[in-house]
KEDOKOL-372152 format. One record per residue (C-alpha): residue number from 1; x negated, z negated, y. Coordinates in Angstrom, 2 decimals, always signed. Layout:
<rec num="NUM" X="X" Z="Z" Y="Y"/>
...
//
This chain:
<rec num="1" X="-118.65" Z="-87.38" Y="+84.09"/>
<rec num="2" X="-116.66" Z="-88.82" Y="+86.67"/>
<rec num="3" X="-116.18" Z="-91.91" Y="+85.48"/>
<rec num="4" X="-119.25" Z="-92.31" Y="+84.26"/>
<rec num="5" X="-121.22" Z="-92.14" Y="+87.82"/>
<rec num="6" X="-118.25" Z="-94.13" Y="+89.43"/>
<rec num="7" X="-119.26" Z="-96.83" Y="+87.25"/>
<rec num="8" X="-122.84" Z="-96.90" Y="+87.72"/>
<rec num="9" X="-122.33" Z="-96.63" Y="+91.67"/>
<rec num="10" X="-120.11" Z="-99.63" Y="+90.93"/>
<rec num="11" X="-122.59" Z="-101.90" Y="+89.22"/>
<rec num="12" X="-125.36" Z="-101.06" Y="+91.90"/>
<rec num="13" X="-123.11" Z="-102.33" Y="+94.64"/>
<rec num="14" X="-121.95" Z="-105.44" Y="+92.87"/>
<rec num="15" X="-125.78" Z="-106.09" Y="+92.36"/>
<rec num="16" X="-126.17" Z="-105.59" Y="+95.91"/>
<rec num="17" X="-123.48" Z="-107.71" Y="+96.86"/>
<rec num="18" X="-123.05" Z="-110.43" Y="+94.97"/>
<rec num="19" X="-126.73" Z="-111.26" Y="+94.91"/>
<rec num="20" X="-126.35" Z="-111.55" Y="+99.13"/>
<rec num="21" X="-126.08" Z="-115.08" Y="+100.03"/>
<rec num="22" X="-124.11" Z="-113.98" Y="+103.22"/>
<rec num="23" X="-121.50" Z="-112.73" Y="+100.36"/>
<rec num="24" X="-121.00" Z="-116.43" Y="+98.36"/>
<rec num="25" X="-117.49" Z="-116.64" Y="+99.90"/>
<rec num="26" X="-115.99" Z="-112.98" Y="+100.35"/>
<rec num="27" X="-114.71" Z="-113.42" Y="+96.64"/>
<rec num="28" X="-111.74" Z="-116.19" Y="+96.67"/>
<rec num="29" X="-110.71" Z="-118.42" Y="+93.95"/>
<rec num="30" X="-107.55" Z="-115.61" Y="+94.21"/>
<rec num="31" X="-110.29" Z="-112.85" Y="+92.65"/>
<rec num="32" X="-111.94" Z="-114.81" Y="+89.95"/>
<rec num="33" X="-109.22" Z="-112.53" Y="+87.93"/>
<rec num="34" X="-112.24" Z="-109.82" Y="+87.81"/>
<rec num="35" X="-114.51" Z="-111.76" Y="+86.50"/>
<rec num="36" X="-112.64" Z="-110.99" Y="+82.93"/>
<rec num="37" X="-112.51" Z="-107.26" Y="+83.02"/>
<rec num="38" X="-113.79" Z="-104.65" Y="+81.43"/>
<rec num="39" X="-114.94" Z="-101.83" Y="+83.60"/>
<rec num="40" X="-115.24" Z="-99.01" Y="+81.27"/>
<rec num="41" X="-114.80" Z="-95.64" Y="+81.35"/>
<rec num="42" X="-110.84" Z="-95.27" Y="+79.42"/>
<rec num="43" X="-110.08" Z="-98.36" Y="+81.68"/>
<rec num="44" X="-110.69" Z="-96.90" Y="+84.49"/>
<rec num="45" X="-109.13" Z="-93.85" Y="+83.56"/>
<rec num="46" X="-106.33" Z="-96.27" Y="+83.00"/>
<rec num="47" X="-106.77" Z="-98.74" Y="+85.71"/>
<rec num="48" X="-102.72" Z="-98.68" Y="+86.37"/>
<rec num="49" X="-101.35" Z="-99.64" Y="+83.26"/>
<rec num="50" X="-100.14" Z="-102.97" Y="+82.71"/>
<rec num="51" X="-102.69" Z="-105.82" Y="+82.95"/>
<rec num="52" X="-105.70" Z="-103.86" Y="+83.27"/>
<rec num="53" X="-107.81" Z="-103.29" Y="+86.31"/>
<rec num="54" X="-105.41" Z="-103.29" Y="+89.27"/>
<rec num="55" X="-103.42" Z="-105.82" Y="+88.08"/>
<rec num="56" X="-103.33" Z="-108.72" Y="+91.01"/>
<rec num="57" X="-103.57" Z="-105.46" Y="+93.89"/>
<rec num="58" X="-101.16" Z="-103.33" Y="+92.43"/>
<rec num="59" X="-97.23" Z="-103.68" Y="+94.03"/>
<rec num="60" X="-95.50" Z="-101.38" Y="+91.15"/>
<rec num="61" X="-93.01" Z="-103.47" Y="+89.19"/>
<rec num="62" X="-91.12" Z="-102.42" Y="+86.10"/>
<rec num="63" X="-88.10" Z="-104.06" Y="+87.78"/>
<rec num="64" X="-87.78" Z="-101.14" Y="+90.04"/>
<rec num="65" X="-84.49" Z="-100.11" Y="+91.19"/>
<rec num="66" X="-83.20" Z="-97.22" Y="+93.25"/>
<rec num="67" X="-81.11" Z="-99.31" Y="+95.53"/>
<rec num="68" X="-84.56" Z="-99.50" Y="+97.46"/>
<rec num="69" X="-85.58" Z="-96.08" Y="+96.87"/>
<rec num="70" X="-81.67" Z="-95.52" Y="+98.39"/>
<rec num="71" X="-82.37" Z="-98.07" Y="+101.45"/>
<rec num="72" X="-85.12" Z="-96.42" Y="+102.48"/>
<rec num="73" X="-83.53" Z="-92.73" Y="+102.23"/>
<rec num="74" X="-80.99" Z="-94.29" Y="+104.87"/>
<rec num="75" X="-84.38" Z="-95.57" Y="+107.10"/>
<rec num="76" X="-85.93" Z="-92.33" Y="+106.87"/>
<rec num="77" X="-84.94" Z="-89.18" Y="+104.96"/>
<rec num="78" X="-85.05" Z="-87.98" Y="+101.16"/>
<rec num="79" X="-87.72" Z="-84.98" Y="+102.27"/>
<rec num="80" X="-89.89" Z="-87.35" Y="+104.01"/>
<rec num="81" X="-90.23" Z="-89.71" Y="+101.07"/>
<rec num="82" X="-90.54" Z="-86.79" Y="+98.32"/>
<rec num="83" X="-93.03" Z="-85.08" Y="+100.72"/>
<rec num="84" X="-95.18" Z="-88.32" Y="+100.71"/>
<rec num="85" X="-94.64" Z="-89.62" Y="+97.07"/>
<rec num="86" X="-97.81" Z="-88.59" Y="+94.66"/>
<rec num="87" X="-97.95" Z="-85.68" Y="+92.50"/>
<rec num="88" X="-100.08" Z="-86.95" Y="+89.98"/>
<rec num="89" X="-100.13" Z="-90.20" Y="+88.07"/>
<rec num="90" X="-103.63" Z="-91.16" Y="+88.72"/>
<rec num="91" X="-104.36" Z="-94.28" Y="+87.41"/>
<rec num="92" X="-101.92" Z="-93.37" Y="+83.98"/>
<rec num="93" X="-98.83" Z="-96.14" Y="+85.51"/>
<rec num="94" X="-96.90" Z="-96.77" Y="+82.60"/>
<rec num="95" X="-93.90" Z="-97.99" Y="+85.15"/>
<rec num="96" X="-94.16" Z="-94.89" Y="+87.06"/>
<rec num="97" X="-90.89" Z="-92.60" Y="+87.60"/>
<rec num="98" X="-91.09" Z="-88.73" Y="+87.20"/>
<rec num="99" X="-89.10" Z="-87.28" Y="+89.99"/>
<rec num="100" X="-88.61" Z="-83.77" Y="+91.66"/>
<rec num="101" X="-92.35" Z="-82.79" Y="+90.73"/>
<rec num="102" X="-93.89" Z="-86.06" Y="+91.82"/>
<rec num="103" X="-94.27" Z="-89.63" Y="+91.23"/>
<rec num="104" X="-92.29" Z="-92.78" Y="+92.23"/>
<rec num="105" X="-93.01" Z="-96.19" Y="+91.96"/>
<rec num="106" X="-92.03" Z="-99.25" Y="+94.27"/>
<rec num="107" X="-95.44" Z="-99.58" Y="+95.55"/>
<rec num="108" X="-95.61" Z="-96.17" Y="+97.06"/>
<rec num="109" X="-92.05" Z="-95.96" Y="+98.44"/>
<rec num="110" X="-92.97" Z="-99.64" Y="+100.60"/>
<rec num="111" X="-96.26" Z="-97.53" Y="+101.60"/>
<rec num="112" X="-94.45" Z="-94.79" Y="+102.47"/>
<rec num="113" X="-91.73" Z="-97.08" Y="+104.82"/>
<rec num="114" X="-94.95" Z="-98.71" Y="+107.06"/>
<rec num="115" X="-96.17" Z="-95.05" Y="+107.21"/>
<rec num="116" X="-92.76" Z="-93.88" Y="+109.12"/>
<rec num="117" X="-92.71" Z="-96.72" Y="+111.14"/>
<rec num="118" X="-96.47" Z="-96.10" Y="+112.25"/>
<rec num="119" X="-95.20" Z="-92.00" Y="+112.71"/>
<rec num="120" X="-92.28" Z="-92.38" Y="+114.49"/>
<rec num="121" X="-93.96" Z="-95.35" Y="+116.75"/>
<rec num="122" X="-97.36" Z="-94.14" Y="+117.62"/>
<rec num="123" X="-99.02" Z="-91.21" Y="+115.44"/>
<rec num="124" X="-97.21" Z="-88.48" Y="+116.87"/>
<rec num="125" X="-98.07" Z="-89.58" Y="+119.94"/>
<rec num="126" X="-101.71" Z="-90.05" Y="+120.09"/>
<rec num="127" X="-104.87" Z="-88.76" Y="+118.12"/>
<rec num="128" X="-106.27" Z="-91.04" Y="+115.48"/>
<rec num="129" X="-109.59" Z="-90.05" Y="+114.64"/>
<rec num="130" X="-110.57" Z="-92.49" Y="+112.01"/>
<rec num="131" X="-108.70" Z="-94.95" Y="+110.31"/>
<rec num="132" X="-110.52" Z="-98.23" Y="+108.50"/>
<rec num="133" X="-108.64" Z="-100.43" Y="+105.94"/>
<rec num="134" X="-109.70" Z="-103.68" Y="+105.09"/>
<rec num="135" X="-108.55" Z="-104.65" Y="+101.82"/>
<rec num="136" X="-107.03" Z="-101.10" Y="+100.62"/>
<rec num="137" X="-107.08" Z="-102.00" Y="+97.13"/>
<rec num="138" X="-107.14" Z="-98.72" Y="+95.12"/>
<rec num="139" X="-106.28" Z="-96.29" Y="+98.04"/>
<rec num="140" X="-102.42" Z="-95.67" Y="+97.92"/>
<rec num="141" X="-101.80" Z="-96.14" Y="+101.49"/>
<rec num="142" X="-104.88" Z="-94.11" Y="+102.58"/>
<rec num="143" X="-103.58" Z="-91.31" Y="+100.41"/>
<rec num="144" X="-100.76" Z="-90.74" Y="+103.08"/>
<rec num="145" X="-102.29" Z="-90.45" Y="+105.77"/>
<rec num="146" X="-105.18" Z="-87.97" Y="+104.59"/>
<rec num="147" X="-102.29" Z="-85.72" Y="+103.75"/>
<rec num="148" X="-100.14" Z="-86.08" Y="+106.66"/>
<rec num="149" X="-103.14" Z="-86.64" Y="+109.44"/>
<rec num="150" X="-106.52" Z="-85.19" Y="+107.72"/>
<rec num="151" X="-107.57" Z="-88.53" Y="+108.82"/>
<rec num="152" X="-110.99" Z="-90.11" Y="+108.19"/>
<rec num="153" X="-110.73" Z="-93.22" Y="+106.16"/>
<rec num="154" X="-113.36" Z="-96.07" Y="+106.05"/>
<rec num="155" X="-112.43" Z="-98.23" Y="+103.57"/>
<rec num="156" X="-113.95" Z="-101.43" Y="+102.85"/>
<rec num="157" X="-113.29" Z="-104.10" Y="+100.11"/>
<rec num="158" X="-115.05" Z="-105.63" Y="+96.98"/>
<rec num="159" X="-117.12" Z="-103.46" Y="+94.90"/>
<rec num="160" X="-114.24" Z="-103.89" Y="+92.09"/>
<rec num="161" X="-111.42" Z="-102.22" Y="+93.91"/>
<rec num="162" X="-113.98" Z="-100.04" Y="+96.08"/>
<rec num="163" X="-114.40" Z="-98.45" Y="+92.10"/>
<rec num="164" X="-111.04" Z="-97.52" Y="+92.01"/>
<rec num="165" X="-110.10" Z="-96.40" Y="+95.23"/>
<rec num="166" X="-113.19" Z="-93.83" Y="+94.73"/>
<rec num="167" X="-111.69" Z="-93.08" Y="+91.52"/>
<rec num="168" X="-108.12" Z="-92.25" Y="+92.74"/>
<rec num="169" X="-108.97" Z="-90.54" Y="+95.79"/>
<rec num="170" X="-111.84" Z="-88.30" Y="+94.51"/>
<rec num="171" X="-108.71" Z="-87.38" Y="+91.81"/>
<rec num="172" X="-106.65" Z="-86.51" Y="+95.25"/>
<rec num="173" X="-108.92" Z="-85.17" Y="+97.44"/>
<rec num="174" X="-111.77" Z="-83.57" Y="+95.19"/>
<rec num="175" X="-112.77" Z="-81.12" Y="+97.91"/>
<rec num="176" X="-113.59" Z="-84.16" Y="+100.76"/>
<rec num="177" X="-116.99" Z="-84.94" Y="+101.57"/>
<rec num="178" X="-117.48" Z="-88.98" Y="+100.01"/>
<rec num="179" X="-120.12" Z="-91.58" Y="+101.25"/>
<rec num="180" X="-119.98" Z="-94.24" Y="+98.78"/>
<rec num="181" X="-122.70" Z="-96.89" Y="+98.03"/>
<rec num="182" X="-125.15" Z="-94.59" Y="+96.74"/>
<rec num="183" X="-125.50" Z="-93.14" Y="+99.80"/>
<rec num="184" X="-125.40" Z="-96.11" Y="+101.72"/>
<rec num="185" X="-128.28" Z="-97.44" Y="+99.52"/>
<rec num="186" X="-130.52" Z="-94.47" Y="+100.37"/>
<rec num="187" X="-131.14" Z="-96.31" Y="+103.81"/>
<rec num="188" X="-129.24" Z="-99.27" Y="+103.64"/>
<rec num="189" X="-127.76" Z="-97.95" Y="+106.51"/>
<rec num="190" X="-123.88" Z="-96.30" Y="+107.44"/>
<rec num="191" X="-125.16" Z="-94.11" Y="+110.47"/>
<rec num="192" X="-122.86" Z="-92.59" Y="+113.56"/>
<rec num="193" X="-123.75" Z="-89.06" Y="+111.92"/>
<rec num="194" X="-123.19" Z="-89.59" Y="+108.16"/>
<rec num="195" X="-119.87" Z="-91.68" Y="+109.73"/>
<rec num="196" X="-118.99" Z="-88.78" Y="+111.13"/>
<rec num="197" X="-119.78" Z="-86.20" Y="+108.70"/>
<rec num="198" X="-117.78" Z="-87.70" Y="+105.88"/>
<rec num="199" X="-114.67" Z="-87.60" Y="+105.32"/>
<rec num="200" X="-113.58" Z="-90.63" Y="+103.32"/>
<rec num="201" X="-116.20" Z="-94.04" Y="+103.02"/>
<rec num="202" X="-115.89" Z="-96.33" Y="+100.80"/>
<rec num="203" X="-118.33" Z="-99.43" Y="+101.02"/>
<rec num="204" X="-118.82" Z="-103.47" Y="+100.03"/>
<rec num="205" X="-118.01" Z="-106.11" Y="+103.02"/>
<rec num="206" X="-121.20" Z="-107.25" Y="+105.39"/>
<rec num="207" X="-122.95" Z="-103.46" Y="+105.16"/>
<rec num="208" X="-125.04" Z="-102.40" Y="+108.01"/>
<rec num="209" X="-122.72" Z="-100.28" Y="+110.41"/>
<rec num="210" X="-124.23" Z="-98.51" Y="+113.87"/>
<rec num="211" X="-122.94" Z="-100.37" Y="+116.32"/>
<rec num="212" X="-122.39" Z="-97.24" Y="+118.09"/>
<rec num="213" X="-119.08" Z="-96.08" Y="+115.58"/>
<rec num="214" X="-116.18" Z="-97.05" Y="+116.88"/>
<rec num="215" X="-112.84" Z="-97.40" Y="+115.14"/>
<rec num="216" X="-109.27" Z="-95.93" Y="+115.97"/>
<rec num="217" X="-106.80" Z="-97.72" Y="+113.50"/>
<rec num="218" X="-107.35" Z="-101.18" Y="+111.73"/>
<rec num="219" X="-105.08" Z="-101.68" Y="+108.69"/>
<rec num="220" X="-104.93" Z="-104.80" Y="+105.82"/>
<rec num="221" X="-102.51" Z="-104.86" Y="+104.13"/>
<rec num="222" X="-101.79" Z="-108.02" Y="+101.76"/>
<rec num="223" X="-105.10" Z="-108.92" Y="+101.05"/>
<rec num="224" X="-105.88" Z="-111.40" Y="+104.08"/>
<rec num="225" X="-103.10" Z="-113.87" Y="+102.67"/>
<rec num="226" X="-105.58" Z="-113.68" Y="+99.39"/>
<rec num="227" X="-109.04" Z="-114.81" Y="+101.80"/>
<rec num="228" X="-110.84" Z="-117.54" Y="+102.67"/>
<rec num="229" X="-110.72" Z="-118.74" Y="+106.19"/>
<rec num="230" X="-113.96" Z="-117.58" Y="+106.61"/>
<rec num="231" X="-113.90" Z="-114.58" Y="+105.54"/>
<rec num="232" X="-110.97" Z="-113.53" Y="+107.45"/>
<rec num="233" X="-112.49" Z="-114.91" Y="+110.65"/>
<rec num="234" X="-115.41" Z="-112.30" Y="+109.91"/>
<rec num="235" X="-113.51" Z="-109.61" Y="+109.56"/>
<rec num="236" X="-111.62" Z="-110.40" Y="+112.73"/>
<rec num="237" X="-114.83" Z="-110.32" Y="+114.31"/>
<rec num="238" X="-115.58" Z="-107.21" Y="+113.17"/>
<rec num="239" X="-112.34" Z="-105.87" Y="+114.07"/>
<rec num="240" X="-112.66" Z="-107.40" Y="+117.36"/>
<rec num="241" X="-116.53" Z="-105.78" Y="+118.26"/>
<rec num="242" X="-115.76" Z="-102.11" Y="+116.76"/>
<rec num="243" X="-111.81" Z="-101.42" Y="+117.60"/>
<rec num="244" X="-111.89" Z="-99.53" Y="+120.65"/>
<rec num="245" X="-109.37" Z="-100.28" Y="+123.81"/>
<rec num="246" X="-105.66" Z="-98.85" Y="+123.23"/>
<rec num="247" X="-106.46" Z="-98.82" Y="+119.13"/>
<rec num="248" X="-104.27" Z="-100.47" Y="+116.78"/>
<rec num="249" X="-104.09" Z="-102.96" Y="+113.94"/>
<rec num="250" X="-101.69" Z="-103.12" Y="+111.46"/>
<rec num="251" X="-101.38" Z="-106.31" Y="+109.60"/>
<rec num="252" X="-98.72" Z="-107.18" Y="+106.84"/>
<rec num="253" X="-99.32" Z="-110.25" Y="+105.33"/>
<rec num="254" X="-97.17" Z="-112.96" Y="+104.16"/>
<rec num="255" X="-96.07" Z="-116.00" Y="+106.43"/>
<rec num="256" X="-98.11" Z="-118.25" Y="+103.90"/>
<rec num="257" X="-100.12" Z="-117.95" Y="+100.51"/>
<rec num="258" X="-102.02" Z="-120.35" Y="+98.79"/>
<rec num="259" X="-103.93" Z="-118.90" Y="+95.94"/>
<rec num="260" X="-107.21" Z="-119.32" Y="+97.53"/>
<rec num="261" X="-106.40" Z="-123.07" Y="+96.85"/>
<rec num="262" X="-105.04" Z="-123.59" Y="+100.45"/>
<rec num="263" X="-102.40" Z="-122.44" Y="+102.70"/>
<rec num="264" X="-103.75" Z="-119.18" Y="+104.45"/>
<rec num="265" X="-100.85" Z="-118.54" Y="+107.38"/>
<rec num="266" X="-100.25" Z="-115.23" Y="+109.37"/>
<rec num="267" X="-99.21" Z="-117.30" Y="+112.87"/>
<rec num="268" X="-103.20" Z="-118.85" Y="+112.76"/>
<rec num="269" X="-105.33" Z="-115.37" Y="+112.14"/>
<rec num="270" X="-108.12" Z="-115.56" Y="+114.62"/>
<rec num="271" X="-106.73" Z="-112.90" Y="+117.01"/>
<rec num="272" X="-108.09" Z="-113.39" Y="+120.88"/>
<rec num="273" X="-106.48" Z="-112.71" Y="+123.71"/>
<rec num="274" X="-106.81" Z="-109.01" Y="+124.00"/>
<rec num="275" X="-103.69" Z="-107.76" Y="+122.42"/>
<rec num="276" X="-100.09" Z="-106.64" Y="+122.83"/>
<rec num="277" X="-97.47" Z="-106.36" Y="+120.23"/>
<rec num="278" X="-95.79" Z="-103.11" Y="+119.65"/>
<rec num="279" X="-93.96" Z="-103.61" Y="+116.10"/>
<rec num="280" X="-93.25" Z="-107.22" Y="+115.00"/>
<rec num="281" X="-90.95" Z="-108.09" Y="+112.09"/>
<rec num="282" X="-90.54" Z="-109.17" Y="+108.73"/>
<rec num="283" X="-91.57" Z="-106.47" Y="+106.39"/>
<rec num="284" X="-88.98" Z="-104.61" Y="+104.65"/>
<rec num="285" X="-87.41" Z="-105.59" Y="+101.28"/>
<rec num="286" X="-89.97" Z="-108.24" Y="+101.48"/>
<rec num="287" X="-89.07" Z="-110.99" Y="+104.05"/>
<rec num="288" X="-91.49" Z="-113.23" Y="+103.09"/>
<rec num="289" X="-93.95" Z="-110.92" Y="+104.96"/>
<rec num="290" X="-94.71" Z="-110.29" Y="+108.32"/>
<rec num="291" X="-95.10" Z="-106.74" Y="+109.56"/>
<rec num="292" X="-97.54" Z="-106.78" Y="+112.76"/>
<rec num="293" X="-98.44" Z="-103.71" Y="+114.73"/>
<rec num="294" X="-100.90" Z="-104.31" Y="+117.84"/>
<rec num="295" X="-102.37" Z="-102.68" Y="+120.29"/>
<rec num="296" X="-106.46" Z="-103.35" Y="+121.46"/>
<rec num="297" X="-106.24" Z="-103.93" Y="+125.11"/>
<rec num="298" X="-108.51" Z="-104.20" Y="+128.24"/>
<rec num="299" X="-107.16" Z="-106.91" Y="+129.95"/>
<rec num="300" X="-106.29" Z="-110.57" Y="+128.64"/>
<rec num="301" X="-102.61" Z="-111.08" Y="+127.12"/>
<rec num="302" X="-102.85" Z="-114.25" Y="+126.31"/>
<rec num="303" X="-99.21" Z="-115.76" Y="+127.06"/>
<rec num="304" X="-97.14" Z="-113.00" Y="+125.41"/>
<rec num="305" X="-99.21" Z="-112.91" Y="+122.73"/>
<rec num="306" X="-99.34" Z="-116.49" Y="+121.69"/>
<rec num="307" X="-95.52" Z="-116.03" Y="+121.98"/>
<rec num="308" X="-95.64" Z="-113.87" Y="+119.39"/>
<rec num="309" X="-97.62" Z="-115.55" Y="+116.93"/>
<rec num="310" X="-95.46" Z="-118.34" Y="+117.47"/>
<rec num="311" X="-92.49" Z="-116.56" Y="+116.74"/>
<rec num="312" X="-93.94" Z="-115.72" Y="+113.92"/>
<rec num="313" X="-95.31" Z="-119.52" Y="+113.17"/>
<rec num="314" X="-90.56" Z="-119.98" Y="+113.50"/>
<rec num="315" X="-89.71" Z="-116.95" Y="+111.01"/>
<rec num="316" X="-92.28" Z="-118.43" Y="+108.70"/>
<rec num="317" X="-91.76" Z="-122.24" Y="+108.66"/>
<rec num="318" X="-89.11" Z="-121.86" Y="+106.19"/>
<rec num="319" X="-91.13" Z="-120.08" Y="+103.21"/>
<rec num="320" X="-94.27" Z="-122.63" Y="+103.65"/>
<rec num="321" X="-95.19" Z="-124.07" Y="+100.55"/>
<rec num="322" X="-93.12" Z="-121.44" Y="+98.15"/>
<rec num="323" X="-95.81" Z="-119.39" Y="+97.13"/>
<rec num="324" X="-98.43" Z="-122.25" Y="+95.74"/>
<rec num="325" X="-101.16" Z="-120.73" Y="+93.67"/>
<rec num="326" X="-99.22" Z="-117.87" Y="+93.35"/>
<rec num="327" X="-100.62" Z="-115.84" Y="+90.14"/>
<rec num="328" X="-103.69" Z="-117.57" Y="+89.98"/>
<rec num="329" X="-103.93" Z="-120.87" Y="+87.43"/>
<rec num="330" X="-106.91" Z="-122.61" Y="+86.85"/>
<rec num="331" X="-105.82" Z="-123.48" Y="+83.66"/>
<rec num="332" X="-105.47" Z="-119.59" Y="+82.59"/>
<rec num="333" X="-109.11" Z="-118.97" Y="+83.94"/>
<rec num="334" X="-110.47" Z="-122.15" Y="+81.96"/>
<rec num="335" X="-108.74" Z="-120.77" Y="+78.94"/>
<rec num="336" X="-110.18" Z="-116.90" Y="+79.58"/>
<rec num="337" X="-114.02" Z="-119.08" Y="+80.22"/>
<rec num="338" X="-113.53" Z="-120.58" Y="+76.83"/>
<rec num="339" X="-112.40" Z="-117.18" Y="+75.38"/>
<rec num="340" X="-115.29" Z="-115.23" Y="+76.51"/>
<rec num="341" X="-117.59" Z="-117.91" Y="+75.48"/>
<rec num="342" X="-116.33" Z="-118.33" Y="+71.39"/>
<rec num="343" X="-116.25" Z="-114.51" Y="+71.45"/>
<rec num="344" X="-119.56" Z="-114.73" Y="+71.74"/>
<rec num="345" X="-120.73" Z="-117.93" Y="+69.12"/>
<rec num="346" X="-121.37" Z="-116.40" Y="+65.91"/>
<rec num="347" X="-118.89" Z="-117.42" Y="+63.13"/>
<rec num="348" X="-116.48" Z="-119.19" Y="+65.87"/>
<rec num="349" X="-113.23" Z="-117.70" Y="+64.60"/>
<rec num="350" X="-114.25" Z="-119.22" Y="+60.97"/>
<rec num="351" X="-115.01" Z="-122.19" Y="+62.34"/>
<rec num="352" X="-112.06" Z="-123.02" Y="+64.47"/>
<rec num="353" X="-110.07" Z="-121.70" Y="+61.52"/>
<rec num="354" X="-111.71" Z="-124.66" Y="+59.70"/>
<rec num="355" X="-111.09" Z="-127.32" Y="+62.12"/>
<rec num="356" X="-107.62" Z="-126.41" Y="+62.34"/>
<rec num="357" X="-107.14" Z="-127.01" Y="+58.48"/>
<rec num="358" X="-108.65" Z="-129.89" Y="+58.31"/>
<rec num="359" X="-106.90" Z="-131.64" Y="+61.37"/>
<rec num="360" X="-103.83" Z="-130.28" Y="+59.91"/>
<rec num="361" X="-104.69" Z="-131.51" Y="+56.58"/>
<rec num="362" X="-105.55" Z="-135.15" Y="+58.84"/>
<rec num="363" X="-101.97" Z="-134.86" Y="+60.38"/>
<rec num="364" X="-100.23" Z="-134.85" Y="+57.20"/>
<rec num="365" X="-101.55" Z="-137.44" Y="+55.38"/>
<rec num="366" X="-101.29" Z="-139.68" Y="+58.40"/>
<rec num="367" X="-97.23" Z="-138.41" Y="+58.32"/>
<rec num="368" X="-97.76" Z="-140.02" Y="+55.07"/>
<rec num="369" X="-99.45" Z="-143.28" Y="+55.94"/>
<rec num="370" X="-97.04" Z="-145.89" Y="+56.24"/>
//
């Protein structure tokens, strides 16, 4: 069963991951959310519906209006959008829209913008042989361009979403060759020849990689404004040592988050020196956002590009401190701690039943007390 042997590959890699010291701080305060799920079987069947397992990396919102799905027919064209939208709803959306055979929500149709941007700017005009996304959550973006582009995608995040992007793109793409962590753990080791005899890898942060693959295409998406500033600087590192001259890295983040329990900003990511801006903008329908597409280059850029970032650093002054905490309250997690911890004290229903009776039964005669 599928889901089954997803799940089991999922619980050897969180092992493996969680009990690596160099790992302490890839989780943020921002993903403590997954400490209170339930990674079953019909839940990950289900990981789409409302509140259950992609809930925090999931974009679709019940508010969904086709004014945007209209905006972005003027951008691009209705075939292009209805050739791109899903045709199944994996994940079982509840907020998902039926339409013309396939399936709309307002997560896919911002996916489906960056891809035409990325088209009409540079994939028709060069060969992208591999792809890696940071941060990919459950795989929507990747779907797009292994349809359009055959292209080989490397994803890495935590072993939480690396379950469900496995899950939905195994649905898609049942006939592509995977390399997921039980195959990694076989050697402890992603080689140049199973890199390049797979077709989609999915892996945990900090795995051994040969030093000798080299990537085409960079892409996060969201999920550095959610990091520590650690972490990010290692994965800019990484980016930096294995993205190979005239490769790009797409980066949409937004100008500042804070649910990591300080403000993460686009304009100070680590970038060095050796890059040159092709697309930068706010993101569409989402201004809060920066939209960053740059090319790897041989030679030092350092004054344009520190223009840029400080452009940036401008558009984004004004939506500092407006995103504090975002979803994630402390108080909600201490409250889901103390949940977990009565649901498991025999008798602790009866018992705060109790209490509250007799503090209520307290209450009133002190009403009384005069």
């Amino acid at each position: 069963m599928l889901e089954k042997d997803l799940i089991e590959i999922y619980r050897e890699a969180s092992k493996f991951f969680y009990n690596n010291t160099k790992n302490i701080n890839q989780k943020s305060a921002h993903w403590t959310r997954y400490n209170f799920k339930e990674f079953t079987p019909e839940n990950l069947i289900n990981f789409r519906k409302k509140k259950n397992l992609s809930d925090g990396l999931d974009d679709q919102t019940d508010n969904f209006s086709f004014k945007i799905y209209s905006e972005i027919v003027e951008q691009t064209t209705e075939p292009f959008i209805i050739k791109n939208l899903s045709s199944k709803n994996v994940g079982n959306s509840d907020i998902i829209f039926p339409y013309k055979d396939k399936y709309m929500d307002y997560n896919k149709l911002i996916h489906i913008y960056w891809f035409w941007l990325l088209e009409n700017k540079v994939l028709k005009n060069i060969k992208i042989n591999n792809i890696c996304e940071i941060g990919g959550g459950f795989g929507s973006f990747s779907e797009i361009f292994i349809s359009n582009y055959n292209s080989k995608i490397f994803l890495i995040d935590l072993p939480e979403a690396n379950l469900m992007s496995a899950y939905y793109l195994k649905k898609f793409f049942p006939e592509k060759k995977f390399f997921l962590f039980n195959d990694y753990k076989e050697k402890n080791f992603l080689s140049k020849i199973e890199f390049e005899k797979n077709n989609i890898i999915i892996l945990p942060p900090n795995c051994n990689i040969d030093e000798e693959i080299e990537i085409d295409f960079f892409i996060n998406t969201r999920s550095m404004q959610e990091m520590n500033h650690q972490t990010i600087k290692s994965y800019f590192d990484f980016i930096h040592k294995r993205l190979k001259v005239g490769g790009y890295f797409l980066n949409v983040n937004r100008y500042e988050k804070s649910s990591v329990g300080y403000p993460i900003r686009f304009s100070e990511f680590p970038y060095d020196n050796y890059w040159k801006s092709i697309i930068s903008e706010p993101s569409f329908n989402q201004n809060w956002t920066h939209f960053l597409l740059a090319e790897r280059t041989i030679s030092k850029n350092e004054e344009n590009f520190s223009r840029d970032l400080n452009n940036i650093k401008v558009i984004g002054k004004k939506f500092y401190g407006l995103h504090n905490q975002d979803n994630y309250k402390p108080g909600l997690v201490r409250y889901k701690i103390l949940r977990i911890i009565l649901k498991n004290i025999p008798y602790s229903n009866k018992f705060l039943n109790f209490c509250g009776k007799f503090l209520l039964k307290i209450g009133k005669k002190l009403e009384n007390f005069k």
